[in-house]
C-alpha positions, 0 to 999 in steps of 0.5 A, a space after each residue: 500500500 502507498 501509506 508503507 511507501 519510504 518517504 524518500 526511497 533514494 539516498 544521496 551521498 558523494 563517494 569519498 565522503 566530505 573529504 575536500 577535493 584537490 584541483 589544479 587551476 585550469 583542471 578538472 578532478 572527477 567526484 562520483 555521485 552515488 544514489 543508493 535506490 531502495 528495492 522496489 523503486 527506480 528513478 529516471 535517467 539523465 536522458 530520460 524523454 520529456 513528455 513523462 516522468 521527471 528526468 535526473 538533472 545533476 547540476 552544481 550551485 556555489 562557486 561561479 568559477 567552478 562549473 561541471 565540465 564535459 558530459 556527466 558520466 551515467 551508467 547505461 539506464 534500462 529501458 522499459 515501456 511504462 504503462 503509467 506515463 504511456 511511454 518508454 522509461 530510461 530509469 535505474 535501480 539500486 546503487 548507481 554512480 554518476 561521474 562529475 568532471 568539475 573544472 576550475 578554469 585558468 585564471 582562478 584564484 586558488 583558496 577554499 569553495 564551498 559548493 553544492 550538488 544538486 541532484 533533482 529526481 523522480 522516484 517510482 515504484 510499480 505502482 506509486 511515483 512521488 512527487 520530484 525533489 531536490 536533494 543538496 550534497 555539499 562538496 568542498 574544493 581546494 583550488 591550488 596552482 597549475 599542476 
C-alpha cells in the first residue's frame, strides 16, 4: 500500500565522503555521485524523454568559477515501456554512480569553495511515483596552482 511507501526511497551521498577535493587551476578532478535506490523503486535517467516522468538533472550551485565540465558520466539506464506515463522509461535501480568532471578554469584564484550538488529526481515504484525533489550534497574544493 502507498501509506508503507519510504518517504524518500533514494539516498544521496558523494563517494569519498566530505573529504575536500584537490584541483589544479585550469583542471578538472572527477567526484562520483552515488544514489543508493531502495528495492522496489527506480528513478529516471539523465536522458530520460520529456513528455513523462521527471528526468535526473545533476547540476552544481556555489562557486561561479567552478562549473561541471564535459558530459556527466551515467551508467547505461534500462529501458522499459511504462504503462503509467504511456511511454518508454530510461530509469535505474539500486546503487548507481554518476561521474562529475568539475573544472576550475585558468585564471582562478586558488583558496577554499564551498559548493553544492544538486541532484533533482523522480522516484517510482510499480505502482506509486512521488512527487520530484531536490536533494543538496555539499562538496568542498581546494583550488591550488597549475599542476
Amino acid at each position: 500500500p502507498a501509506a508503507d511507501a519510504p518517504r524518500n526511497p533514494v539516498r544521496w551521498a558523494i563517494v569519498g565522503g566530505s573529504a575536500p577535493r584537490v584541483v589544479a587551476v585550469g583542471h578538472t578532478v572527477q567526484v562520483i555521485l552515488e544514489a543508493d535506490i531502495a528495492r522496489g523503486w527506480h528513478i529516471y535517467s539523465l536522458t530520460q524523454k520529456p513528455g513523462g516522468p521527471v528526468p535526473l538533472r545533476i547540476q552544481l550551485v556555489g562557486a561561479a568559477d567552478v562549473g561541471v565540465r564535459g558530459a556527466i558520466q551515467a551508467p547505461k539506464p534500462v529501458r522499459k515501456f511504462d504503462q503509467n506515463f504511456g511511454i518508454e522509461t530510461e530509469l535505474y535501480r539500486g546503487k548507481t554512480r554518476f561521474t562529475l568532471p568539475l573544472g576550475v578554469p585558468a585564471g582562478t584564484l586558488t583558496g577554499k569553495r564551498e559548493v553544492q550538488i544538486s541532484a533533482r529526481y523522480q522516484a517510482c515504484s510499480a505502482t506509486l511515483c512521488l512527487p520530484a525533489r531536490t536533494e543538496k550534497l555539499d562538496l568542498t574544493l581546494r583550488i591550488g596552482g597549475a599542476a
